[in-house]
N, CA, C and O atoms as a GROMACS GRO file, in nm:
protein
  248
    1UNK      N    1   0.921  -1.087   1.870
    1UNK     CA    2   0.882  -0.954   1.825
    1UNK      C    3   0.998  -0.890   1.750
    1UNK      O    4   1.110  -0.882   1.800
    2UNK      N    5   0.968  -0.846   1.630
    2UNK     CA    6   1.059  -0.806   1.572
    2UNK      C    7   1.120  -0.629   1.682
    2UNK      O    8   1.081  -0.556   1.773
    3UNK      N    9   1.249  -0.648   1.575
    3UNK     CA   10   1.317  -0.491   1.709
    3UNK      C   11   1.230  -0.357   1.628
    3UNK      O   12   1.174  -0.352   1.519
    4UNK      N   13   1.244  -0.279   1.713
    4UNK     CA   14   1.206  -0.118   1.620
    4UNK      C   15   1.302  -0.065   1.547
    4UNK      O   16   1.418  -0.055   1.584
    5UNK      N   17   1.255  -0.024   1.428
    5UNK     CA   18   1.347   0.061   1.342
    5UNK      C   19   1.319   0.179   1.316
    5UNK      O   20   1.203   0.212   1.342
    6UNK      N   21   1.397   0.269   1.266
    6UNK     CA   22   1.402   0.414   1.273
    6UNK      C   23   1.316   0.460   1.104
    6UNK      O   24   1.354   0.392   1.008
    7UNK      N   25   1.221   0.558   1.080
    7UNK     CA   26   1.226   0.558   0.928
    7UNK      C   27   1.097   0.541   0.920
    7UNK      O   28   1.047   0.521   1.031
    8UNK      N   29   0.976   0.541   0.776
    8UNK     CA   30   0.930   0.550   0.788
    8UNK      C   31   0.904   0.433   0.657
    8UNK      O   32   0.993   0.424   0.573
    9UNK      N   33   0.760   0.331   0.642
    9UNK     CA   34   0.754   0.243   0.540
    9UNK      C   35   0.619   0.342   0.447
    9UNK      O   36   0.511   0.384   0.488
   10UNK      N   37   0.694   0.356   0.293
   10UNK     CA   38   0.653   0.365   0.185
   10UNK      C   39   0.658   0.279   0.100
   10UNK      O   40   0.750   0.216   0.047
   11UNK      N   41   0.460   0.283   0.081
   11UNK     CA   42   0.442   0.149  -0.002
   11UNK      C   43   0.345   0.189  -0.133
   11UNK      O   44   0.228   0.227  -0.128
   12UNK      N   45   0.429   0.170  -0.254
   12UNK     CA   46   0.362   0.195  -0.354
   12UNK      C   47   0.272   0.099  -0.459
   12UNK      O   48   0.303  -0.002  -0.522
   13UNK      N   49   0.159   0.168  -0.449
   13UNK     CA   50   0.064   0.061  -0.537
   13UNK      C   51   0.018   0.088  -0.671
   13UNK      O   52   0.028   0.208  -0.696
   14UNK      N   53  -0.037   0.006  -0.786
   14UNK     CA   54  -0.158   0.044  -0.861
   14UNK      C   55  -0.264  -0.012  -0.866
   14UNK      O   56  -0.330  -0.031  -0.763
   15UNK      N   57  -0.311  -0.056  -0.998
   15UNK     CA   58  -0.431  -0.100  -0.954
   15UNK      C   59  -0.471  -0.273  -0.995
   15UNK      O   60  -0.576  -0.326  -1.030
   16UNK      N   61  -0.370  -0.313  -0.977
   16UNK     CA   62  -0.339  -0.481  -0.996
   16UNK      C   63  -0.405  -0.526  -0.889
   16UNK      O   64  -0.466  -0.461  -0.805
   17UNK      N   65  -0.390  -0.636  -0.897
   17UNK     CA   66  -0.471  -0.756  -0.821
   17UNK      C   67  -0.453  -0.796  -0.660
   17UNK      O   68  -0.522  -0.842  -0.569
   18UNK      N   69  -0.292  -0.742  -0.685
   18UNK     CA   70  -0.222  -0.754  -0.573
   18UNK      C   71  -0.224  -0.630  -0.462
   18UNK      O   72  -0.173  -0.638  -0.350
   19UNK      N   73  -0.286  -0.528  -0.511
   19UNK     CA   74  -0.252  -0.385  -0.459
   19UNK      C   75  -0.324  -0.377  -0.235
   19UNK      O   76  -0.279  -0.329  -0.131
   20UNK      N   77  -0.477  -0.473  -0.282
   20UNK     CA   78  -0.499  -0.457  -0.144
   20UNK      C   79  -0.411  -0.596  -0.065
   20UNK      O   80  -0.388  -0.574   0.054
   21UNK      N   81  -0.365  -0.722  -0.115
   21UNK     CA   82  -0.265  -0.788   0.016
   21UNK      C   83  -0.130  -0.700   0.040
   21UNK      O   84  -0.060  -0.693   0.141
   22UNK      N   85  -0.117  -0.636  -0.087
   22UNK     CA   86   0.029  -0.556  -0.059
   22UNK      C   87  -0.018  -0.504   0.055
   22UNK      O   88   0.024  -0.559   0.157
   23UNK      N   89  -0.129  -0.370   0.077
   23UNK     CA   90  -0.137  -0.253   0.162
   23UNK      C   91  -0.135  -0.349   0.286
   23UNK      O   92  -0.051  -0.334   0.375
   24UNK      N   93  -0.237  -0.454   0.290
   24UNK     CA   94  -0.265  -0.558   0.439
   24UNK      C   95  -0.115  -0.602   0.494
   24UNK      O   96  -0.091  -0.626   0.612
   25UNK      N   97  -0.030  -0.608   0.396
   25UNK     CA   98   0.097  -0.691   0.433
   25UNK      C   99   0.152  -0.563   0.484
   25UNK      O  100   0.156  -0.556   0.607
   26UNK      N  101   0.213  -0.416   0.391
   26UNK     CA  102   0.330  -0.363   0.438
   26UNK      C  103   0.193  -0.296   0.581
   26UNK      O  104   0.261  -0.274   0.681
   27UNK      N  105   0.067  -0.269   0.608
   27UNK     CA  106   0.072  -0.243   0.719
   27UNK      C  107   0.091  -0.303   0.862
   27UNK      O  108   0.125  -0.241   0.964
   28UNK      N  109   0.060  -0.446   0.848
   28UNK     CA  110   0.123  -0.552   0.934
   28UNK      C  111   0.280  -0.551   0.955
   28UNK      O  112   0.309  -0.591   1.068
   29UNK      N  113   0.365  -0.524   0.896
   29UNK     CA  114   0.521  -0.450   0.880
   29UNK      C  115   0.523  -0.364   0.976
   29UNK      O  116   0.545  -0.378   1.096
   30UNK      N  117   0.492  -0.256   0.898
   30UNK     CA  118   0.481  -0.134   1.032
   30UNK      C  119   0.458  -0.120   1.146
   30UNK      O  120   0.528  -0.057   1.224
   31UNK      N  121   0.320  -0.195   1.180
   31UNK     CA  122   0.255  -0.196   1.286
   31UNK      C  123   0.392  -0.294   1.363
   31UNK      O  124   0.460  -0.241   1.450
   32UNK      N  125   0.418  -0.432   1.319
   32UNK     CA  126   0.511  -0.496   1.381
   32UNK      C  127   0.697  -0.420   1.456
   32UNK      O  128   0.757  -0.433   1.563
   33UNK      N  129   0.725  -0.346   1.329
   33UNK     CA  130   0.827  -0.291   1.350
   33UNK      C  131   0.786  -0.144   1.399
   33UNK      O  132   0.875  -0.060   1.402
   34UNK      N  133   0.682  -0.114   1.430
   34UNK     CA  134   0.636   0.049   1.460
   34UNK      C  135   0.680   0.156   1.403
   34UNK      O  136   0.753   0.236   1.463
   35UNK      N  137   0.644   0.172   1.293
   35UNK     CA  138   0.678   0.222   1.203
   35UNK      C  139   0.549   0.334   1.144
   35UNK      O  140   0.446   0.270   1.120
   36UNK      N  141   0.536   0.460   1.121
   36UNK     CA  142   0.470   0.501   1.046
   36UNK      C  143   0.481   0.484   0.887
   36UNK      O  144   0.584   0.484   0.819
   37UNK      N  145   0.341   0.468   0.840
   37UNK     CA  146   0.346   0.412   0.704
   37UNK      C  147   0.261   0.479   0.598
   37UNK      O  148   0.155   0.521   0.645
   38UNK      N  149   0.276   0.499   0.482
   38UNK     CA  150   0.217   0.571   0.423
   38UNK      C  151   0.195   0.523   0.236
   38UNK      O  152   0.294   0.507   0.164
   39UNK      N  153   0.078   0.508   0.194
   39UNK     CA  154   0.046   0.432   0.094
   39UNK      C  155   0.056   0.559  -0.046
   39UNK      O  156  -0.019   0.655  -0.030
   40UNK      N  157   0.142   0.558  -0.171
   40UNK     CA  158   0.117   0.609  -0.229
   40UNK      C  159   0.061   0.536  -0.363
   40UNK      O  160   0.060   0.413  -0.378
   41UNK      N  161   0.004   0.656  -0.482
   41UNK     CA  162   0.020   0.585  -0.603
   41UNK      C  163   0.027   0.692  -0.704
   41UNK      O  164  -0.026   0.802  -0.694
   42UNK      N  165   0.113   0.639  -0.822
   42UNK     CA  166   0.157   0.788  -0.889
   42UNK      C  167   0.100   0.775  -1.007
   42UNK      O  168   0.123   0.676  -1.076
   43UNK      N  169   0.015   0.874  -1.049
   43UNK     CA  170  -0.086   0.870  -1.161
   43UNK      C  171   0.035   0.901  -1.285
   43UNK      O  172   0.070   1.017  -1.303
   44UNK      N  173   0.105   0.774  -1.383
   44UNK     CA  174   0.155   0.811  -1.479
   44UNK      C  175   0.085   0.790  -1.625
   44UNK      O  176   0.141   0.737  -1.722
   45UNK      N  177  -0.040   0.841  -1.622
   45UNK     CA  178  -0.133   0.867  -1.714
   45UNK      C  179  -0.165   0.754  -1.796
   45UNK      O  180  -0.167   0.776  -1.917
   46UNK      N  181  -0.195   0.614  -1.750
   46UNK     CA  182  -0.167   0.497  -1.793
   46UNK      C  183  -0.340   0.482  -1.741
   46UNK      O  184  -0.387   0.523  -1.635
   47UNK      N  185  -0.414   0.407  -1.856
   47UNK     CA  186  -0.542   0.396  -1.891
   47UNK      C  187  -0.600   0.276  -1.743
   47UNK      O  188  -0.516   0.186  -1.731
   48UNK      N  189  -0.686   0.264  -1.666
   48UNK     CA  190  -0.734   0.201  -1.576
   48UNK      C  191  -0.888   0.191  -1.592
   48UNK      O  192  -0.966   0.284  -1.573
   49UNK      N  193  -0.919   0.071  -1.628
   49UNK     CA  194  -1.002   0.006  -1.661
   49UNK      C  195  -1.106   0.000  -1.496
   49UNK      O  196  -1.055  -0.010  -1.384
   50UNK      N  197  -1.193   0.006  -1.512
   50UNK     CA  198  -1.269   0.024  -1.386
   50UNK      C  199  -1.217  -0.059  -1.286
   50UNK      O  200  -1.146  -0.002  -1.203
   51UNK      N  201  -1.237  -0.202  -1.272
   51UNK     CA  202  -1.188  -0.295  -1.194
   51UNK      C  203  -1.060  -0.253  -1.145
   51UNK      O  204  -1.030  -0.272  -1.027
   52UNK      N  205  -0.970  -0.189  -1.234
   52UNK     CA  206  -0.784  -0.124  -1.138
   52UNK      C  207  -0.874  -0.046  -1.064
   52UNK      O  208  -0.877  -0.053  -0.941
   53UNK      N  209  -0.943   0.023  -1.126
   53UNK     CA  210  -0.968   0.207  -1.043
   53UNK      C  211  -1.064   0.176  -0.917
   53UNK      O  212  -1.103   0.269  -0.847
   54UNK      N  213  -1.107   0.021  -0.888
   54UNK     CA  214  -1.201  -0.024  -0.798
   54UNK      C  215  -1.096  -0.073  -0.744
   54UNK      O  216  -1.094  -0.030  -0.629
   55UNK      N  217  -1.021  -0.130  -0.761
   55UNK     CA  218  -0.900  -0.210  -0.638
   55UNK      C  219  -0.794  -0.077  -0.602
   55UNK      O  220  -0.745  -0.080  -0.489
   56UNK      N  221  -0.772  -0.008  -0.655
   56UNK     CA  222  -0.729   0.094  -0.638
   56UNK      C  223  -0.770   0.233  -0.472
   56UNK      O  224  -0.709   0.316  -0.406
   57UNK      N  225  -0.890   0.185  -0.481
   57UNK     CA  226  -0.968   0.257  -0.400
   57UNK      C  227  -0.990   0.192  -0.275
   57UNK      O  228  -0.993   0.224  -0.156
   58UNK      N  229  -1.005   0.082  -0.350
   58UNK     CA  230  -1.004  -0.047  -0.200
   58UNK      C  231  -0.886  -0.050  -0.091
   58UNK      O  232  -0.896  -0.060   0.031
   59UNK      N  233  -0.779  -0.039  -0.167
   59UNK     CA  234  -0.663  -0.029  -0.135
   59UNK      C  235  -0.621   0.041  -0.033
   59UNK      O  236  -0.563   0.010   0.071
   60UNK      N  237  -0.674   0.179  -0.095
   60UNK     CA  238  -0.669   0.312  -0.030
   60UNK      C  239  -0.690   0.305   0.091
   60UNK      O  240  -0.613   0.309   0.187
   61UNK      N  241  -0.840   0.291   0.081
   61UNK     CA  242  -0.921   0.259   0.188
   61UNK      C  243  -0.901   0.151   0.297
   61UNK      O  244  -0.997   0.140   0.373
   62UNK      N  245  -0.842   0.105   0.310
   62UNK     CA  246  -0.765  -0.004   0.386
   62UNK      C  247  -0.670   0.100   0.541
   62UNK      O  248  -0.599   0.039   0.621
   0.00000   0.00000   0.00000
Protein backbone atom coordinates (compact mmCIF):
# COMPACT_ATOMS: atom_id res chain seq x y z
CA UNK A 1 0.00 0.00 0.00
CA UNK A 2 1.34 3.00 -0.99
CA UNK A 3 2.09 5.68 2.29
CA UNK A 4 -0.35 8.81 2.61
CA UNK A 5 0.58 12.07 1.41
CA UNK A 6 -0.33 15.46 2.37
CA UNK A 7 -1.97 17.79 -0.61
CA UNK A 8 -4.36 17.52 -2.83
CA UNK A 9 -4.24 15.70 -6.74
CA UNK A 10 -5.11 18.13 -9.65
CA UNK A 11 -5.79 16.65 -12.81
CA UNK A 12 -6.15 18.52 -15.91
CA UNK A 13 -7.95 17.43 -19.00
CA UNK A 14 -9.35 18.20 -22.59
CA UNK A 15 -11.03 16.66 -24.87
CA UNK A 16 -8.53 14.03 -26.41
CA UNK A 17 -8.80 10.53 -26.43
CA UNK A 18 -6.97 10.08 -23.47
CA UNK A 19 -8.99 12.44 -21.15
CA UNK A 20 -11.38 9.55 -19.55
CA UNK A 21 -8.12 6.77 -18.69
CA UNK A 22 -6.37 9.93 -17.44
CA UNK A 23 -9.49 10.81 -14.92
CA UNK A 24 -9.76 6.56 -14.17
CA UNK A 25 -5.96 6.61 -13.53
CA UNK A 26 -5.29 9.97 -11.41
CA UNK A 27 -8.53 8.78 -9.40
CA UNK A 28 -7.09 5.36 -8.61
CA UNK A 29 -3.90 7.67 -7.33
CA UNK A 30 -5.83 9.38 -4.93
CA UNK A 31 -7.98 6.94 -3.75
CA UNK A 32 -4.57 4.80 -3.25
CA UNK A 33 -2.58 7.58 -1.65
CA UNK A 34 -5.89 9.23 -0.02
CA UNK A 35 -5.86 12.04 -1.40
CA UNK A 36 -8.66 14.45 -2.35
CA UNK A 37 -8.85 15.03 -6.05
CA UNK A 38 -10.24 17.32 -8.27
CA UNK A 39 -10.67 17.29 -12.21
CA UNK A 40 -10.29 20.54 -14.04
CA UNK A 41 -10.47 21.88 -17.66
CA UNK A 42 -9.67 25.37 -18.86
CA UNK A 43 -11.76 26.63 -21.68
CA UNK A 44 -8.87 28.45 -23.83
CA UNK A 45 -11.31 29.19 -26.59
CA UNK A 46 -9.92 26.46 -28.83
CA UNK A 47 -12.68 24.97 -31.33
CA UNK A 48 -14.05 21.25 -30.03
CA UNK A 49 -15.48 19.27 -32.42
CA UNK A 50 -18.36 17.25 -30.89
CA UNK A 51 -16.58 13.95 -30.24
CA UNK A 52 -13.79 16.29 -27.73
CA UNK A 53 -16.99 17.96 -26.23
CA UNK A 54 -18.46 14.17 -25.82
CA UNK A 55 -15.24 12.78 -24.17
CA UNK A 56 -15.00 15.78 -22.40
CA UNK A 57 -18.19 15.22 -20.53
CA UNK A 58 -17.53 11.64 -20.12
CA UNK A 59 -14.67 12.50 -18.36
CA UNK A 60 -16.34 14.75 -16.13
CA UNK A 61 -18.70 12.48 -15.33
CA UNK A 62 -16.49 9.83 -14.14
Amino acid sequence: SAPAVRGRLLVGVDGDAQAERLVRHASRVAQRRHLPWSLVHVDNGRFFDELARTRLQNAQQL
